[in-house]
N, C-alpha and C positions, 0 to 999 in steps of 0.2 A: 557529671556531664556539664560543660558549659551552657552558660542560661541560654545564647544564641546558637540556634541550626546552622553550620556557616560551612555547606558540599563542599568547597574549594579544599576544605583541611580534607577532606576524609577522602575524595573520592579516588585521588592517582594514589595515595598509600593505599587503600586499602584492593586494590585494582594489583597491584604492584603485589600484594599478599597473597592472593587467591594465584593467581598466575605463577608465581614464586612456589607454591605447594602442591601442585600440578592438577590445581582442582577440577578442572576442564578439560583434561584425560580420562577417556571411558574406563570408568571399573570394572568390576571381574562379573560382575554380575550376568549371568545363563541370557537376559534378556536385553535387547537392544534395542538403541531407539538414535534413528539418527537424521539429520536434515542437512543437505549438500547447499552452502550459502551462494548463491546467485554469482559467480562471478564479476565484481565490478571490472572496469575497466584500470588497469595500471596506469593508466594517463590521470585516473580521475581523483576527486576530493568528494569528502561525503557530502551530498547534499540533502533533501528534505524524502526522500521517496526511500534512499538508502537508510536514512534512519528511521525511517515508520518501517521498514520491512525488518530491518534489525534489531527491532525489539519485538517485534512481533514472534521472532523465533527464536529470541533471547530467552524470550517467556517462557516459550517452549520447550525448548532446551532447561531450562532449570526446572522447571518443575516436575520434566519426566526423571531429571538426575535426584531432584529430591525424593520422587517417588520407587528410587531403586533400581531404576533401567543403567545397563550402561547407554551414556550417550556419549555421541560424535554429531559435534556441528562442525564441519568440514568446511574451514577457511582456504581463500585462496583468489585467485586475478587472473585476470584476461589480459593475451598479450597486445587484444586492440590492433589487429594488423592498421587498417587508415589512419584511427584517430594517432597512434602513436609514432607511424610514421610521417604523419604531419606538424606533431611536436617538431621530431627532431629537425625535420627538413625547415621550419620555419628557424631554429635555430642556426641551419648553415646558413640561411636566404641573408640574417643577420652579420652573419661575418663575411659576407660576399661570394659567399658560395652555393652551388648547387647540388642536388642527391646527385647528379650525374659526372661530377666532376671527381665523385670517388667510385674508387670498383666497389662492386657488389659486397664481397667481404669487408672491407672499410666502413662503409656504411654499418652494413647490421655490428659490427664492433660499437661503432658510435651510440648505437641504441639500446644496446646492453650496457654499457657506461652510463648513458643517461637513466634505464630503469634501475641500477645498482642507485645511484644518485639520487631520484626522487620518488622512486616508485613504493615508498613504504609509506606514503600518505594514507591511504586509505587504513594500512592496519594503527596507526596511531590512530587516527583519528576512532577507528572501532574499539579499543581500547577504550579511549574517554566515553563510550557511549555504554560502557558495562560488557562488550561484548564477548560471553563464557565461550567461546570459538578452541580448539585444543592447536594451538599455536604452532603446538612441535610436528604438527604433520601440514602447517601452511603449503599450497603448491600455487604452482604459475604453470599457464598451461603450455609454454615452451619450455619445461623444465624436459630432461634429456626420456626421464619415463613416462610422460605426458606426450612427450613427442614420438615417442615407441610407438605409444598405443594409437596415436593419430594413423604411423604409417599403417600400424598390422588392420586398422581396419579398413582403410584407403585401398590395399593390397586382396583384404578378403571379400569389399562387394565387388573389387573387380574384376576378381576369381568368380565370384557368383553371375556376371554378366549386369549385374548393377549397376557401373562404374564406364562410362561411355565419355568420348574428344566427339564434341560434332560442332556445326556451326550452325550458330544459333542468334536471334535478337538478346539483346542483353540492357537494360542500364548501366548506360554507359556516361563516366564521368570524365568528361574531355581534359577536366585540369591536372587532376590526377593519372587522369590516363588508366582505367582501372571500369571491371564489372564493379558494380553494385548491388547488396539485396534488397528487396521492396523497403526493410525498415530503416534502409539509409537512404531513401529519396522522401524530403517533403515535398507536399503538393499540395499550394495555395491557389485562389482564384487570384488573378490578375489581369488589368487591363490590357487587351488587344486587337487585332484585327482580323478582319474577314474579308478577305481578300476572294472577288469574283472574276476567274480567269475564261479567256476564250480560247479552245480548243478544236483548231479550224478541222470542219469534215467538211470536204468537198468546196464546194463554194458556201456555205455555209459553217457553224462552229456549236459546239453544244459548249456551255457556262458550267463551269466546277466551281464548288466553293470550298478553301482550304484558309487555314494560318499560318500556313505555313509554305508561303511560293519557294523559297529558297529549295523546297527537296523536290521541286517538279522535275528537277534535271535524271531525277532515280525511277522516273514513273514507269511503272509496267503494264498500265494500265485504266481504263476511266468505268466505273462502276455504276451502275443504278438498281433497283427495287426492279425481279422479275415484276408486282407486283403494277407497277408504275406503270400506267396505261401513256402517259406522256412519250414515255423513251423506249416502249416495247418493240417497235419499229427499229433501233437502232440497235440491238441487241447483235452484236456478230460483225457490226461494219467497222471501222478502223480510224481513227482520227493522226491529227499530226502536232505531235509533243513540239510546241513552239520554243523558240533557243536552241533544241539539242537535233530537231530535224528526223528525229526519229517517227514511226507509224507504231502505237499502240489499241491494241482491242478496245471496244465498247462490250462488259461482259456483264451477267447480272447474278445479284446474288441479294440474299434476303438481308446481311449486314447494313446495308446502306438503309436509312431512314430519309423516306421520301419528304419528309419535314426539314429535314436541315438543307438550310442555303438552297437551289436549285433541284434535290433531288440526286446531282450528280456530282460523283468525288472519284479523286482523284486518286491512285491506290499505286503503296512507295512503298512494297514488301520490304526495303530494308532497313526504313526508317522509322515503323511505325507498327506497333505489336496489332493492332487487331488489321492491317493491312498486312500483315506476315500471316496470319491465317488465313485471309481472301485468298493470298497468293498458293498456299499453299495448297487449297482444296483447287487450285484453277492451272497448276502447274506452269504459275507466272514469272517468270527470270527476277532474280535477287542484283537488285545494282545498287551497291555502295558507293555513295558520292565522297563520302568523308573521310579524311584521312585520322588517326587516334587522338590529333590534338582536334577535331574540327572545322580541318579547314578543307577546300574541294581539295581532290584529288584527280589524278589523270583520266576517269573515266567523264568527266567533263570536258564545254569545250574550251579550248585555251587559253580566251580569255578570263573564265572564271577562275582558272586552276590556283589554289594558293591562295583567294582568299578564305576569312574567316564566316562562317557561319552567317552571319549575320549583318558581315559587309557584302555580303554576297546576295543577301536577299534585297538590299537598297539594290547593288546594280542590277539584279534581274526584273525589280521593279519598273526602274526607268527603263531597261530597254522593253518588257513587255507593254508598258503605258505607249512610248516611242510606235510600237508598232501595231497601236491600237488592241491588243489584246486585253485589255482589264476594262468590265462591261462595269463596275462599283465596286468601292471600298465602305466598311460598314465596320462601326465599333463591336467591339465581342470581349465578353469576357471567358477565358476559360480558365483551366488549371493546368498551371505550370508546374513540373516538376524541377526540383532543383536538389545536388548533392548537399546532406546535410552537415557535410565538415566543411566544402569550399562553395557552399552557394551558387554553385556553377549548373546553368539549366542541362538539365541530364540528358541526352542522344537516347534512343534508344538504336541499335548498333548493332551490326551483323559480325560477329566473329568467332574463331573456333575456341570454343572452351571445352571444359571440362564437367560433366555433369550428374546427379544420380537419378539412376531412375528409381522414381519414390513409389509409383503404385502399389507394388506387391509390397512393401513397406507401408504406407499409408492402409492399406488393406488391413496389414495385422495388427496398427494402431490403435484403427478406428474399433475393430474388434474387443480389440483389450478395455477399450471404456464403454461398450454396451455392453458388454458381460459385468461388470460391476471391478474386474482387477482395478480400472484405477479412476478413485471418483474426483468431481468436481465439486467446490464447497467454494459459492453457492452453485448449486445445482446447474443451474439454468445457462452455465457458460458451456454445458457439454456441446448445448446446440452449434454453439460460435465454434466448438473443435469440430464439429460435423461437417458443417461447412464448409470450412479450409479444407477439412483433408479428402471432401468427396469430389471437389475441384481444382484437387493439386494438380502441381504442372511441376514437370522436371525439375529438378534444384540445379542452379549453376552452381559449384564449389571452387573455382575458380577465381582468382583474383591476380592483378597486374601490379603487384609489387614485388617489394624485397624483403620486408621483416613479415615473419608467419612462417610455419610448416612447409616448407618447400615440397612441392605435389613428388611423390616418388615416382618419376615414368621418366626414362631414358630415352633419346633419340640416336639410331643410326643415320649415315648420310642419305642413304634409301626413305626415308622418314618411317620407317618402323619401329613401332613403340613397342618398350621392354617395362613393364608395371613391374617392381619387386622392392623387397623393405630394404636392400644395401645396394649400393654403387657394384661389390664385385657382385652379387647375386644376378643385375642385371647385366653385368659383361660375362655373368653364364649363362643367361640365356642366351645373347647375341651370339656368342662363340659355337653353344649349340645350334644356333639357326645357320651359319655361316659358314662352320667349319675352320673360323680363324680368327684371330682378335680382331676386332672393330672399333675402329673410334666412336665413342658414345659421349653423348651432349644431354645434359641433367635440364629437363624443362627449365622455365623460367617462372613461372609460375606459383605463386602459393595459395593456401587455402584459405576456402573462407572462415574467419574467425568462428563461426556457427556448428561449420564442422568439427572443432576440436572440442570446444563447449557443450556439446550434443552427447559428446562421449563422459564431460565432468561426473557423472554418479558414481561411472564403476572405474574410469582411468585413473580418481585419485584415490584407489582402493586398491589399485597393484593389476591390471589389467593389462596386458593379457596372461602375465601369468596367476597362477592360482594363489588366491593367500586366503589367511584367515580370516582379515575384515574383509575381504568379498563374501566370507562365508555368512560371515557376522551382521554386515551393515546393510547385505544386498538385499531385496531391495530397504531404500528406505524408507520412511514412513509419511513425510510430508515435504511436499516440494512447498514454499510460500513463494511468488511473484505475483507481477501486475498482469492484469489483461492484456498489456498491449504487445507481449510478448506472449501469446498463446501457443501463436504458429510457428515462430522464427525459435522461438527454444521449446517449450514445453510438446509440440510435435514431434518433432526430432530428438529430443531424449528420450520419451517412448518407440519412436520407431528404431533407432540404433541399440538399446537396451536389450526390445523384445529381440532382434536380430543377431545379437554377439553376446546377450547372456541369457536367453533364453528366458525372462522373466520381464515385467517390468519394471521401469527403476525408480515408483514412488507409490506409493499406494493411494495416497487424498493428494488432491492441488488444491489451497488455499487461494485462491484469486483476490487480493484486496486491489482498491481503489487506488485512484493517481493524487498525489498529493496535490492542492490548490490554494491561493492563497483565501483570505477571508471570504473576498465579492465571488469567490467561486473562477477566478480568472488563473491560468496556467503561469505558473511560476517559471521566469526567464528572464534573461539580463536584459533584454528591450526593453521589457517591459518596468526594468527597477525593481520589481518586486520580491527576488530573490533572496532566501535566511540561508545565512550558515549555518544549522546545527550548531556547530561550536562558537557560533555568537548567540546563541539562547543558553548553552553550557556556562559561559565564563563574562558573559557581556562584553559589549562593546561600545566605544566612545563613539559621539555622530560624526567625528572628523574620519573615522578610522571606515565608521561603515559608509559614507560617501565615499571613500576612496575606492573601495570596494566595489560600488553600486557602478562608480562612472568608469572606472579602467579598464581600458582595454572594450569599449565600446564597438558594434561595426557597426553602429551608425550614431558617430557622436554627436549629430545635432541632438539624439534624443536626451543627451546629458542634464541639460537645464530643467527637462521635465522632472526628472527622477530625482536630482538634487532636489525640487522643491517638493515634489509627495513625500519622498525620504523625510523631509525636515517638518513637514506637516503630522506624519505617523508617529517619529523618536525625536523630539523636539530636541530628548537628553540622552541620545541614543538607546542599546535593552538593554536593562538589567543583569546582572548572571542569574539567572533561576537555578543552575543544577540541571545535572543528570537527570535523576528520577522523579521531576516537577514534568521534565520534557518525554520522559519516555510513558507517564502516567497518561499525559495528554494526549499521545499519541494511541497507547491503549483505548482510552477512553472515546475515540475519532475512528476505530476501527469497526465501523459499518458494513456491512455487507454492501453499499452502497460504491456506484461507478467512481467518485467522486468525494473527496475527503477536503474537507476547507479548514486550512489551520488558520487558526488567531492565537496569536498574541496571549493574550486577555484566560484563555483557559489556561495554557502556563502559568498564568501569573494564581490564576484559585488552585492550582494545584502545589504553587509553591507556597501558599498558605496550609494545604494539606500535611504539608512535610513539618512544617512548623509546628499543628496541634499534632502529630505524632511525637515530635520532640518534646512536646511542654507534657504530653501524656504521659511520654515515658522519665520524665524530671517529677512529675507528678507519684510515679509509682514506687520511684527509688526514693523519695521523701519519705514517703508510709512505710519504706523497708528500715530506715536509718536508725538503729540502734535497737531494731525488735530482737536481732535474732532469728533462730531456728524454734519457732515454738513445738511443743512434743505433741502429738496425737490427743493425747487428754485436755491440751488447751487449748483445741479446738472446739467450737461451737458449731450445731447447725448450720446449713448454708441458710441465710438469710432469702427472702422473696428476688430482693434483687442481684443476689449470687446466681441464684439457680434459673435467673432470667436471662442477663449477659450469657450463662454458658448454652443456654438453646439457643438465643438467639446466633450464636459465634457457630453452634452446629447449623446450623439452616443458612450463614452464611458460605460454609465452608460449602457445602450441598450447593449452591448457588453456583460457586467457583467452579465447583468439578464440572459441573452440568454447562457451565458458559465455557470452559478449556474445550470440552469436549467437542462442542459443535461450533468451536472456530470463531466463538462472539465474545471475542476480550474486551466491548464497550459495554456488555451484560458483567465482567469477571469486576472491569475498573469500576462499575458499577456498586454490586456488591459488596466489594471490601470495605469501596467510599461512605458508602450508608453508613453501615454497620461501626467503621470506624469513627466518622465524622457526629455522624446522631446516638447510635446506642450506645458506644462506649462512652465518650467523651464529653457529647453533651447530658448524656443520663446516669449510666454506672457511675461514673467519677463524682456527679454531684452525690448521688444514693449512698457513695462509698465515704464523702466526709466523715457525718455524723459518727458512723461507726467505728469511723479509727481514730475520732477525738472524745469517745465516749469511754467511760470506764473500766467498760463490757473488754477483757484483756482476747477470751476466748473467740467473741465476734469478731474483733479490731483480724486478731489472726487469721481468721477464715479469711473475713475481706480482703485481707493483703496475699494470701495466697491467693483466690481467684484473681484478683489483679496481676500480679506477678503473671499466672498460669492462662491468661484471656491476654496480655499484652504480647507474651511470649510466641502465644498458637500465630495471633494475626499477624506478627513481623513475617513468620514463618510463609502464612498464607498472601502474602500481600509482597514477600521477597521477588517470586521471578517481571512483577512489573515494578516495582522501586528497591534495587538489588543494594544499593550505598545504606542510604541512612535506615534499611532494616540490619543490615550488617552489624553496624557502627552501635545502634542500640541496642540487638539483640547479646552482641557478648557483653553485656551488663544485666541484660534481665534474664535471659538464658538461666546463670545460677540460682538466683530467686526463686524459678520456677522448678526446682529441681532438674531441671535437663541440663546433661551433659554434653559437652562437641567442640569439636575445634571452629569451626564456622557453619552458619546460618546455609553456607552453598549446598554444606553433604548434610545438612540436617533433614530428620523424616519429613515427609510433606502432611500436613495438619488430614484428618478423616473426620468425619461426621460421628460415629460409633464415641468419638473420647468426648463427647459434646453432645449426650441424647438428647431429642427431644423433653419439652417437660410444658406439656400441653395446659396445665393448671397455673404455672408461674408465669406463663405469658398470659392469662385469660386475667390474671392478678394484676400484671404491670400494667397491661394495656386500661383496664381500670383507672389507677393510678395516677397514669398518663396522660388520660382524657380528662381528668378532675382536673390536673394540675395545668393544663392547656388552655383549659375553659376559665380555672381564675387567674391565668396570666393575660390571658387575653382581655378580661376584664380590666385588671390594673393597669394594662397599656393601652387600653381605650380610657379608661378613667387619670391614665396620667398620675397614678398612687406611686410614690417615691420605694424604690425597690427596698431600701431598709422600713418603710411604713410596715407593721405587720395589722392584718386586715381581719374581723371575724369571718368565721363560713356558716350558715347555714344551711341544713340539706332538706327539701321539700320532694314530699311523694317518693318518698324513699321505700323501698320494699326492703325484705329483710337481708337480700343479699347485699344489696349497698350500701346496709346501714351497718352491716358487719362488714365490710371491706374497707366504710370509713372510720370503723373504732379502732379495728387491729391493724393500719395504716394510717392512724392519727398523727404520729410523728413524721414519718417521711411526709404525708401533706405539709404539714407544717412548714417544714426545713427547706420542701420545693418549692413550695409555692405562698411562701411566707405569712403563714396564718400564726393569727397569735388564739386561736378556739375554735372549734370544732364540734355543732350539737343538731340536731334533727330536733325538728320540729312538732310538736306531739299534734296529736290528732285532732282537729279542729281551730286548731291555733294561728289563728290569721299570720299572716309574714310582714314584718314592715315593707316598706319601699325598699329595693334593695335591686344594685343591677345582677342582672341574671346570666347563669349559662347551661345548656344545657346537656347530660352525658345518659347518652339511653333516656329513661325515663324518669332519673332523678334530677330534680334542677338544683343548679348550686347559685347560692344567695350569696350575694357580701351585701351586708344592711349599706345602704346611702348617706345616712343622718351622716353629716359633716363631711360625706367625699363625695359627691355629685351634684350637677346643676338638672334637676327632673328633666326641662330641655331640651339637656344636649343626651342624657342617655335615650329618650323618648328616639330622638333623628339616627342613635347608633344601634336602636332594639329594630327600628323600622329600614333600616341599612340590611341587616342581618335577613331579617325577612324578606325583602329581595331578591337578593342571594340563594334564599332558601327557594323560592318561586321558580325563580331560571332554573335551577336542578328538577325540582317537583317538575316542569314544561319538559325538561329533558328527557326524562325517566318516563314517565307516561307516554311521551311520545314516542321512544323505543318500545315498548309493551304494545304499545294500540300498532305499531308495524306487523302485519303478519309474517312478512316476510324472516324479520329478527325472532320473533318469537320461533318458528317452525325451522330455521336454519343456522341460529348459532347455537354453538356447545350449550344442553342443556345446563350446565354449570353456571355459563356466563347468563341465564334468563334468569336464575334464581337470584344468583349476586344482585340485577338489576331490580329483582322485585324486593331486596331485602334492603338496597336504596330508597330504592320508592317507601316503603314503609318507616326506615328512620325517618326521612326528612319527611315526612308527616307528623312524625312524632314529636320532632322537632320545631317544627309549625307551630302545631297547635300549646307545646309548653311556650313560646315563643309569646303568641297573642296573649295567655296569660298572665305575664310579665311585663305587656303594654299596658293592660287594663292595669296591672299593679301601680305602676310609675303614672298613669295618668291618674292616679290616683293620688299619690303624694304629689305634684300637683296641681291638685285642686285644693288639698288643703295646706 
């Protein structure tokens, strides 16, 4: 092995091997295990949320294909209807053209061109991130069976009466021209106005307060609180909509909150969602003022007609001011919504779409996760599914583009709609309705990208017709995303699941956190704070990651900010850590918690992780070099600290299964980290010198096997979160250990059974331990040079200590650098000597010529403080009634058997003050 760990060599060859062997094809194996990967978007690059969720099921995925399942992690993209038809249209807008200046066909041509062209960003870049995805069954969900399966279900809820054309309010995005769903409009608080209008009744006017005068021209209406003793009087008489000369109702309804502005509002069924329900419980006429780009329309009067939104609301201003009608204007903040691809403030918009009705869906959803078919982990998000789905509302499906699933409904000149899966299927139905061919017009319309993605579990499995991975995969075992897509996908993949296969299509939902940067702030290009994945993979120079930070800016004055935090954070831009430094970290950040904050800074101790794995495993092939295969007879007993490493390596493994299990891979990164970082590395490996430099041929052999057969297990157990460099070192120490295999990927997954317990070799080491802690601890408060070799003395030793210090005289020694080792006989004063204490034996290193009495006096009365703050601690939990009567009896005893050491520890403690002030005095 080279003496340097350097990922860059190893990780695309060895990446390129595993893929090249078709390791990431489900084997034949009776049991299946399988996880449908999130569809990213084909527009996109992986960012920091895509690589925490991708190793999260990276893990997952290896370790059930280690454990013998076949698995299917089911790769594959989104065809992104806006975000990717605004790629390309920004790219005509560049050469001076527009989407409209090509036909329909032309266009989506253009688009397919450009996803052939860049749209395999994403699987490179999952590649570099370890991802065991099985490649050969990749889908896009306009692929031509993907798009099958969109029409047959499109055709079959609307066979079922589920599938309804009405007109409706919508989000509506005037730039695009297009519905919206909720999770594509942000909505920030922003400064505005509040605008106090008069609304002449009779010779008199009642005052509405809106922020919106521009949609008064749409009013159907003037609203107040039946409640409102003010306006109860006016309930039923009629005012006159000022500009447009119309007379509309004064009606009441319990919507309006008598608290805001005046009490009375102004009510614009068709420009404003909860004014669409006043309207509708009051059967109040729907008037669209706006035309699809925003601007009036002819149901205004002439002079407005044609302007923009919001040039319109300046001239209605002045002329209502002009004709006294505006009693005050008043600052207000609200929330703005705005489209999240063109930042354009969203309409909401009266027009005919297309839509599902979700109830009797929602119904059998919500069913299927109170019965327990499909849980939530952590638990507590089921209430957030409750929620949504006891207050849903119609789904629009519906979208006003060109790339996407073209909605299958035929128009005749009659406007009679023909739903079926082919062009001739619906010129048989016409021909049946008509008696003669008809000319038929294919909607224009396509669907919401939601809708084909709702279908991903069982359409990249061969749906609708029958196959064998529908039989095999369905459902599958774990869905992983983020919370903030609970509704918008993980709703709608159990409700179209339960509806077209009769089952649900995941058994657990994994809900992890949103990635953040350090301070906890949301990771975005405004803000500068934005990692590439693959600049913590390979590093990057600080001229390359400014370029990065400031291009392509929408708002470049913020550039100068972020170039200087930039340059303040990577002064020498980051480092490459590697792969499995960054996906460890990532493990390790994986909380059950709403919120995940990366640093820096943990990559960086995790790429020191990789490093003592590599010196551990240069370390092991040292002890192997030139031994041989020793033969059974020259083998020795396993020594104390053999049969220590192998429990402790089982109770690791036990840790792993039990952290996989229930979804807490910062308990799994946990575990391995200990175990590998402190008991092998910094313990076994020192314990295991002596012995392979000692004469003993049959001990040296034992040692170098457990070494060999404990480095081997943890590659194994520590593979599906750092997939490279266990690879890389295991087909090296693989044959040492006697195991055979082509790679570490289809190797068994390590069990607790080949690793038992050995409840007396830990009660040993832990001994051992604590000896050698107590006089290191000593030597680095005394400043004793690590090659100085120090005497021990042992005081008030009982017979168990005093036999655990004779028959482990050597290893004390060698750990903890003692050059003698003797207990103290019975009555036998102790010199001066600083102290430590282990249970109820103290351990002495005499002082004559290594300490100033002093300074150890001010380090024995240190200790003792330390020891007080505990003793306060522990007592004061006991004297709680509450603690004592309501936590796990377990956890009361643990605490009384604190409280007890550190008494015991006290009181040897004082004894050893009294000792050193006694040396001196003289």
């Amino acid at each position: 092995m080279d003496k340097v760990y350097s990922p860059a060599e190893i990780e695309q060859r060895l990446y390129r091997q595993w893929e090249a062997a078709g390791y990431f094809a489900p084997g034949q194996s009776a049991r299946g295990y399988a996880i449908m990967i999130p569809p990213p978007n084909v527009t996109g690059t992986l960012h920091m949320g895509h690589a925490f969720q991708d190793t999260i099921m990276d893990a997952l995925t290896r370790m059930h294909r280690m454990q013998g399942a076949a698995t299917l992690w089911q790769p594959g993209t989104d065809h992104a209807g806006i975000a990717t038809q605004m790629v390309v249209e920004r790219m005509l807008n560049a050469e001076g053209k527009r989407r409209t200046d090509l036909t329909r066909e032309a266009f989506v041509e253009r688009v397919w061109a450009w996803k052939e062209q860049s749209g395999g960003t994403i699987s490179r870049q999952m590649r570099r991130l370890g991802a065991s995805v099985d490649w050969s069954r990749e889908r896009f969900t306009l692929d031509p069976e993907l798009s099958q399966a969109v029409t047959e279900a499109f055709v079959r809820l609307h066979e079922q009466g589920l599938i309804y054309r009405g007109e409706r309010l919508v989000n509506w995005d005037p730039v695009l021209r297009t519905a919206l769903s909720d999770l594509e409009v942000l909505s920030e608080e922003e400064e505005g106005k509040l605008w106090y209008l008069r609304y002449p009744l009779g010779s008199s006017w009642v005052v509405v307060a809106t922020t919106r005068p521009e949609t008064m021209l749409g009013d159907s209406a003037v609203a107040v609180n039946p409640a409102d003793e003010r306006y109860r009087h006016l309930i039923g008489h009629r005012v006159r909509l000022p500009l447009a000369g119309r007379e509309i109702p004064i009606i009441a309804d319990s919507f309006v909150d008598p608290a805001f502005g005046t009490g009375c509002v102004k009510i614009t069924p068709a420009h404003d969602f909860n004014d669409y329900a006043v309207g509708q419980r009051h059967g109040l006429p729907l008037i669209n003022i706006f035309t699809p780009d925003a601007h009036l329309n002819a149901l205004v009067p002439e002079r407005f007609r044609g302007l923009d939104r919001f040039e319109a609301r300046v001239r209605i201003v002045e002329e209502l001011e002009r004709d006294g009608l505006i009693e005050r204007v008043e600052p207000h903040k609200l929330m703005t919504p705005r489209g999240d691809r063109t930042g354009a403030v969203i309409e909401p918009y009266l027009t005919l779409q297309w839509y599902v009705s979700v109830a009797p869906l929602a119904a059998e959803a919500t069913a299927a996760v109170e019965s327990g078919r499909v849980k939530f982990v952590p638990a507590n998000w089921d209430k957030t599914f409750y929620q949504w789905m006891r207050n849903i509302q119609d789904w629009c499906i519906s979208r006003q583009l060109w790339w996407g699933h073209r909605i299958p409904a035929w128009y005749d000149e009659q406007g009679n709609i023909f739903v079926a899966r082919t062009a001739a299927a619906a010129a048989s139905a016409a021909r049946a309705k008509h008696g003669h061919e008809v000319a038929l017009r294919q909607d224009e319309d396509v669907l919401d990208t939601w809708f084909s993605s709702g279908l991903w579990p069982f359409s990249t499995l061969g749906w609708p017709a029958p196959s064998a991975d529908l039989a095999r995969f369905y459902p599958t075992d774990v869905l992983v995303t983020g919370f903030d897509i609970i509704f918008f996908w993980v709703a709608r993949m159990i409700m179209l699941g339960l509806r077209f296969m009769g089952d649900v299509p995941f058994r657990e939902v994994y809900i992890h956190g949103l990635v953040r940067d350090a301070e906890g702030q949301k990771m975005s290009k405004s803000k500068g704070n934005v990692i590439d994945p693959l600049d913590i993979i390979d590093g990057i120079d600080l001229a390359s990651l400014l370029a990065k930070r400031t291009s392509g800016l929408m708002q470049p004055h913020l550039a100068a900010g972020i170039e200087k935090a930039t340059r303040k954070q990577f002064p020498d831009g980051i480092p490459a850590y590697g792969t499995d430094a960054l996906r460890f970290t990532f493990a390790s950040l994986a909380t059950q918690s709403r919120d995940i904050r990366f640093d820096l800074g943990r990559v960086a101790g995790y790429r020191n992780f990789c490093n003592k794995l590599w010196n551990a495993a240069r370390f092991v092939l040292m002890a192997w070099e030139n031994a041989g295969s020793p033969t059974p007879a020259a083998r020795a007993a396993a020594s104390i600290g053999d049969r220590w490493i192998r429990s402790r390596l089982g109770a690791a493994i036990t840790a792993v299964d039990s952290a996989f299990r229930d979804y807490r891979f910062d308990f799994a990164a946990t575990a391995v980290y200990e175990f590998a970082w402190y008991e092998l590395c910094d313990w076994y490996l020192e314990i295991a010198k002596p012995v392979l430099q000692s004469q003993d041929a049959a001990a040296a052999a034992t040692t170098r096997e457990t070494l060999a057969q404990v480095l081997e297990t943890l590659l194994r157990l520590l593979h599906p979160l750092m997939p490279f460099i266990t690879e890389e070192i295991w087909q090296r120490i693989a044959p040492l250990a006697g195991v055979a295999g082509r790679s570490i990927v289809v190797a068994p997954w390590p069990t607790p059974g080949d690793f038992p317990a050995d409840a007396a070799a830990e009660a040993e080491m832990s001994w051992v331990m604590q000896a050698v802690l107590g006089i290191r601890q000593i030597r680095g408060e005394m400043d004793i040079a690590p090659s100085r070799r120090v005497p021990l003395l042992l005081q008030h030793a009982g017979e168990r200590d005093l036999a655990l210090a004779q028959q482990h005289r050597a290893l004390l020694a060698h750990l903890a650098g003692l050059e003698s080792v003797r207990a103290l006989g019975a009555g036998e004063a102790p010199p001066p000597a600083a102290a430590a204490v282990v249970g109820e034996l103290s351990l002495l290193v005499p002082m004559q010529g290594l300490i100033e009495p002093t300074s150890e006096l001010q380090r024995l009365e240190r200790r003792v403080q330390k020891i007080e703050q505990e003793l306060n601690k522990a007592r004061g939990k006991l004297a709680n009634d509450s603690f004592v009567h309501n936590a796990p009896p377990e956890v009361v005893v643990q605490e009384r058997q604190r409280l007890a050491d550190f008494e015991r520890t006290r009181a040897g403690l004082a004894r050893h003050i009294e000792q050193v002030r006694a040396m001196a005095v003289t």
